[in-house]
C-alpha positions as CSV (number, residue, x, y, z in Angstrom):
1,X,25.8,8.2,-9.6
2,X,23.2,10.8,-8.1
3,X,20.2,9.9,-8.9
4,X,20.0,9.9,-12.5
5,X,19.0,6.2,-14.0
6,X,21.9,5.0,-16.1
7,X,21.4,3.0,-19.2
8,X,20.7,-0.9,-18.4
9,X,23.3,-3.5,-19.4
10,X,24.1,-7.1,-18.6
11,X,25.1,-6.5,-15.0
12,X,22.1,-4.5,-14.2
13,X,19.5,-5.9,-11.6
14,X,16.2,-6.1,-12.6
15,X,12.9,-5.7,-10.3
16,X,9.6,-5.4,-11.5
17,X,5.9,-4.0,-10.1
18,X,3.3,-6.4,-10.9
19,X,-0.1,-6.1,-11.3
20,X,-3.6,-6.1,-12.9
21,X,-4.4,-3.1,-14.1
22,X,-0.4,-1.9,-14.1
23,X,-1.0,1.6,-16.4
24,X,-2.1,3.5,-13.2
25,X,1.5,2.8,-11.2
26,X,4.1,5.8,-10.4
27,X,6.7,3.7,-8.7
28,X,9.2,2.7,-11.8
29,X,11.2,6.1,-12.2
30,X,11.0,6.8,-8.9
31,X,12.4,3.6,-7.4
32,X,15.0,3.3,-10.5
33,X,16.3,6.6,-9.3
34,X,16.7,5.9,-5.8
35,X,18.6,2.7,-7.4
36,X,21.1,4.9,-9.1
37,X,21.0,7.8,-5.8
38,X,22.1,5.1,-3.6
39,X,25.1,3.7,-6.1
40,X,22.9,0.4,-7.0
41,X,22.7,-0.8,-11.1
42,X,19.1,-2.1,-10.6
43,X,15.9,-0.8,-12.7
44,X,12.1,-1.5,-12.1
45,X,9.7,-1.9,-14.9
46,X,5.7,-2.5,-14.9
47,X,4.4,-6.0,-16.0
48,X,0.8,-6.9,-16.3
49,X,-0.1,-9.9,-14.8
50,X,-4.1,-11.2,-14.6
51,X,-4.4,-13.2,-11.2
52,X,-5.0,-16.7,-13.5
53,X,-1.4,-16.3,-14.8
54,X,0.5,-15.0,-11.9
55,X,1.2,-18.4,-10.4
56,X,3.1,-19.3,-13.9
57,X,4.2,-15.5,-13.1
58,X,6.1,-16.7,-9.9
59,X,7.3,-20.0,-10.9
60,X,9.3,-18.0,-14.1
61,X,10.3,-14.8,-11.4
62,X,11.7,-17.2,-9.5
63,X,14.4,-18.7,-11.8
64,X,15.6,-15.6,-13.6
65,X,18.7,-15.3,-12.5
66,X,19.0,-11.3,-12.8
67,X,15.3,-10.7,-10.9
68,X,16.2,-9.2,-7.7
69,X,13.0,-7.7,-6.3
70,X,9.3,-8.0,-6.9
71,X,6.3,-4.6,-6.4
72,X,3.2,-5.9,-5.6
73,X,0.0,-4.3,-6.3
74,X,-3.5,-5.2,-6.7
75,X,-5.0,-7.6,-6.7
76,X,-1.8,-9.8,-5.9
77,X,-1.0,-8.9,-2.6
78,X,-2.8,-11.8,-0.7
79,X,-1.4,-14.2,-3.4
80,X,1.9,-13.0,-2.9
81,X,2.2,-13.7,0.1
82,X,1.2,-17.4,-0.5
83,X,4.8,-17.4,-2.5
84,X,7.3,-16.1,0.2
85,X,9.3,-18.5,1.9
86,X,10.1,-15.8,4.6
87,X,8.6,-12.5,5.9
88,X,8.3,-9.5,8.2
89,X,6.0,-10.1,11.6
90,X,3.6,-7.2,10.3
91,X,3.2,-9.3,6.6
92,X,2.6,-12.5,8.4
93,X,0.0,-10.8,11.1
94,X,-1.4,-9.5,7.7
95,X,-1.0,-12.1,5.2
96,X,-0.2,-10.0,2.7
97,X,2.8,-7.8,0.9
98,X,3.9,-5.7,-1.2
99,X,7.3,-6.1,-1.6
100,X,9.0,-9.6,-2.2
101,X,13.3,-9.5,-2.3
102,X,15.0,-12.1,-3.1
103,X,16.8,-14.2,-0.4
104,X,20.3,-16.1,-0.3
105,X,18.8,-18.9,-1.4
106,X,16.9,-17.6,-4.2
107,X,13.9,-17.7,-2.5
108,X,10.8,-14.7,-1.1
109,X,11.1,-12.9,1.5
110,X,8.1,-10.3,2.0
111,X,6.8,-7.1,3.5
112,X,3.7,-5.5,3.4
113,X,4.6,-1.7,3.8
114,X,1.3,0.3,2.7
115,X,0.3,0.8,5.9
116,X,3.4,3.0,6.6
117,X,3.6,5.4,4.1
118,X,-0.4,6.5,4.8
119,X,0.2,6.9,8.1
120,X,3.5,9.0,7.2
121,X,1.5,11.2,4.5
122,X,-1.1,11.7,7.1
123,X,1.6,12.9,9.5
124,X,3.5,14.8,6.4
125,X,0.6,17.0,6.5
126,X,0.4,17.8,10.5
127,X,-2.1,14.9,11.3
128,X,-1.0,12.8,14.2
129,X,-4.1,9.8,14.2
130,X,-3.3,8.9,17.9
131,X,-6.3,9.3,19.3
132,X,-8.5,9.9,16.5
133,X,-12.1,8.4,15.2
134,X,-11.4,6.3,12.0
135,X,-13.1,5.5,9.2
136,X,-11.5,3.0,6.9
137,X,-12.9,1.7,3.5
138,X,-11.7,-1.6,2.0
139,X,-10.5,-4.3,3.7
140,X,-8.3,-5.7,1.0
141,X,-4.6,-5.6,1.1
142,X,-3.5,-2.2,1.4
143,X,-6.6,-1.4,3.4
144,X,-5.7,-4.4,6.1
145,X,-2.1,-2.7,6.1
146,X,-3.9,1.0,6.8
147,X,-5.7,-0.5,9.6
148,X,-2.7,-2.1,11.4
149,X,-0.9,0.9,10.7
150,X,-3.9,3.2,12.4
151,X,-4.0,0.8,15.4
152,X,-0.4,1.2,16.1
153,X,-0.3,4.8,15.7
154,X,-2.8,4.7,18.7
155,X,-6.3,5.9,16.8
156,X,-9.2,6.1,19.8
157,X,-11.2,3.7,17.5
158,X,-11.7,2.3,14.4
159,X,-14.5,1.1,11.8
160,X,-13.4,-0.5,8.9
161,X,-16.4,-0.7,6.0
162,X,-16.4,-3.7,3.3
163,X,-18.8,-5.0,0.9
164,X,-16.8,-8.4,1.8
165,X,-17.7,-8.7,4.9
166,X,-15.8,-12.5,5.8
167,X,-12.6,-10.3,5.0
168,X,-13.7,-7.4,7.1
169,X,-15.0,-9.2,10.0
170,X,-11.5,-11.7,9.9
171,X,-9.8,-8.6,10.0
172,X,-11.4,-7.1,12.5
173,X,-11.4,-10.1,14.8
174,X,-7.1,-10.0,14.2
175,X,-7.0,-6.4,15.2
176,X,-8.9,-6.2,18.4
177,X,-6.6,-9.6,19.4
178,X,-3.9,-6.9,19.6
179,X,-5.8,-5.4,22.7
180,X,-4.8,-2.1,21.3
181,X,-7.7,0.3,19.9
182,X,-11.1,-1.0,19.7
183,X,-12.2,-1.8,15.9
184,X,-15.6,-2.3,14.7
185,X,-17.7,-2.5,11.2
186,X,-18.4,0.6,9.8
187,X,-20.3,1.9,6.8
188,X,-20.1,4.4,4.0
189,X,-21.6,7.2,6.8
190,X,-17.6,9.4,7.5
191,X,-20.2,11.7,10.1
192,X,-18.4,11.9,13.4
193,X,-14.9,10.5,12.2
194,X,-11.8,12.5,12.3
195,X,-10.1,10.3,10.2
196,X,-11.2,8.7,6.7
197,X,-9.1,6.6,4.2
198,X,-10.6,4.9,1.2
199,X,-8.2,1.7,0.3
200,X,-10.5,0.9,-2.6
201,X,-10.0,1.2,-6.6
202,X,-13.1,3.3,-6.3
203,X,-12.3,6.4,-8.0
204,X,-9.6,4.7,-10.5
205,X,-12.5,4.1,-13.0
206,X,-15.0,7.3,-14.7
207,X,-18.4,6.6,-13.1
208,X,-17.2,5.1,-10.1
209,X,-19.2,5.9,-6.9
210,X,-17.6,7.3,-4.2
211,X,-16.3,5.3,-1.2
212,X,-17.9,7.3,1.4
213,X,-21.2,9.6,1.3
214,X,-18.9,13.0,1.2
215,X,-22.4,14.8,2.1
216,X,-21.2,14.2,5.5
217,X,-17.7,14.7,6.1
218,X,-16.7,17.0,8.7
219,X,-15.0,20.5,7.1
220,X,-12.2,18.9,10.2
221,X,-11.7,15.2,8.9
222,X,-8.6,14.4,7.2
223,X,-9.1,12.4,4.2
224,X,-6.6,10.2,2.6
225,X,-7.0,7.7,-0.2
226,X,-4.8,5.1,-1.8
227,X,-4.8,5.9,-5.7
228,X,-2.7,7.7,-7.4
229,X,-4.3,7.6,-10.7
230,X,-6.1,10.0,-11.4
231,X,-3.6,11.7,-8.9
232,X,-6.9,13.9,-7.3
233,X,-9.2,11.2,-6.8
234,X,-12.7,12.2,-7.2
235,X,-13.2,11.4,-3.1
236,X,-10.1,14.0,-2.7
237,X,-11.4,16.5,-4.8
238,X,-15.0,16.2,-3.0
239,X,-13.2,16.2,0.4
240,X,-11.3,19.5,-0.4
241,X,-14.5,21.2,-1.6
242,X,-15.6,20.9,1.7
243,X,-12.4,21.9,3.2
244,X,-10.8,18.9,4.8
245,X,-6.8,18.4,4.3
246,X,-5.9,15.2,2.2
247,X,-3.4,13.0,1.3
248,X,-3.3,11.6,-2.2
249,X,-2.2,8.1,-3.4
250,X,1.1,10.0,-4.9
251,X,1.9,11.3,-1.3
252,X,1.1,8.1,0.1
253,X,4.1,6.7,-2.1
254,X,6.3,9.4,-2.0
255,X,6.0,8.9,2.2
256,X,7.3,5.2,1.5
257,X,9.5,5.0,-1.2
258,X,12.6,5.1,1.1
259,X,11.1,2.6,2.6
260,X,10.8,0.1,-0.4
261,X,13.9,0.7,-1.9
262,X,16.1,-0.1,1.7
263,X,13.9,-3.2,1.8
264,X,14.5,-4.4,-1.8
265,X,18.5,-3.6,-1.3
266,X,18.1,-5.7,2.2
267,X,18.9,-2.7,3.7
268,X,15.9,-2.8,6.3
269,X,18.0,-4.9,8.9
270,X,15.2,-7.7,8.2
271,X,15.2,-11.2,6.8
């Protein structure tokens, strides 16, 4: 095979990318290639689950036979978590993934990769965050994988803004236990940071407001943002008005795919 998806039959693997919306997603063909590029008869297809239904979700999951791997994205990632039996150290310092392969025992084991691939589309684009002023907004699951991700890329500081502030403030409190960078509680003002991620939905919907007050972004800060649809979020196309380089939810993905597929084919070296 090279990359081309072949047509599914009996012995084909399954995985599947859960979540709630599901339309916006771009990892099935991506991730079904990379099946068939790396010799493997598996396929990943979108299912929409609404949070009441994705413990029912699980419980089936769990005893088809074929179901290999599970996607996670929002708002299941924290849930998710709940359902693995086993997981990397950076999902349990999180409490969260988004990836769930299946174990010997036909059990979960999970990671929580996010974090990694918007630090790598940062760096794709000649950013290097060590030492940097941060600015993160949303505290949620991707965003609590952004911040760990920040703090070990060595970041001077970071604030991390959330309208739930008992998530933000827990996830502060776990970060500064690291003894790495110093992290605080920010707001929607990016003036002064370097660095400025928005790991909301905000922008997903027409009408939403923006995550930060672009008024006062520096021409200087890079600006990266989690969603990929609309693939130019309306904070990314404010940010490169003003001139700032920016990573998009699609390079975001594109940093980490790689890195999903070796962990759904227990290729990682982990669990």
């Amino acid at each position: 095979m090279s990359g081309v998806i072949p047509a599914p039959s009996g012995a084909t693997r399954l995985y599947v990318i859960v979540g709630d919306p599901i339309a916006q997603v771009r990892s099935p063909s991506g991730v079904s290639a990379a099946f068939a590029a790396r010799e493997h008869d598996g396929i990943l297809m979108p299912v929409q689950v609404a949070p009441a239904d994705l413990p029912d979700f699980l419980s089936v999951a769990t005893r088809l036979k074929n179901l290999d791997g599970i996607v996670v994205t929002i708002p299941h990632k924290f849930a998710c978590y709940q359902a693995c039996t086993s997981a990397t150290e950076r999902a349990h310092f999180l409490r969260t993934v988004n990836l769930m392969r299946r174990r010997a025992d036909g059990l979960w084991h999970g990671d929580m990769v996010d974090g990694l691939g918007f630090v790598g589309a940062a760096r794709a684009k000649g950013i290097d965050p060590r030492g940097m002023r941060a600015l993160l907004v949303g505290a949620g699951g991707a965003g609590s994988a952004i911040a760990l991700a920040l703090v070990e890329a060595d970041v001077g500081d970071l604030a991390i803004h959330d309208s739930a502030t008992e998530r933000r403030d827990a996830l502060i409190g776990r970060l500064n236990e690291l003894g790495k960078a110093p992290v605080r509680v920010g707001t929607g003002d990016p003036a002064d940071f370097d660095f400025v991620a928005n790991a909301t939905p905000a922008g997903m919907k027409e009408g939403d407001p923006l995550p930060v007050d672009v008024a006062r972004l520096a021409p200087s800060a890079y600006c990266g943002c989690v969603i990929t649809k609309p693939e130019v979020s309306p904070f990314i196309a404010a940010a490169r008005k003003i001139g700032c380089v920016t990573g998009t939810g699609t390079d975001m993905y594109e940093q980490h795919q790689g890195i999903m597929v070796d962990f759904l084919l227990g290729r990682d070296g982990e669990g």
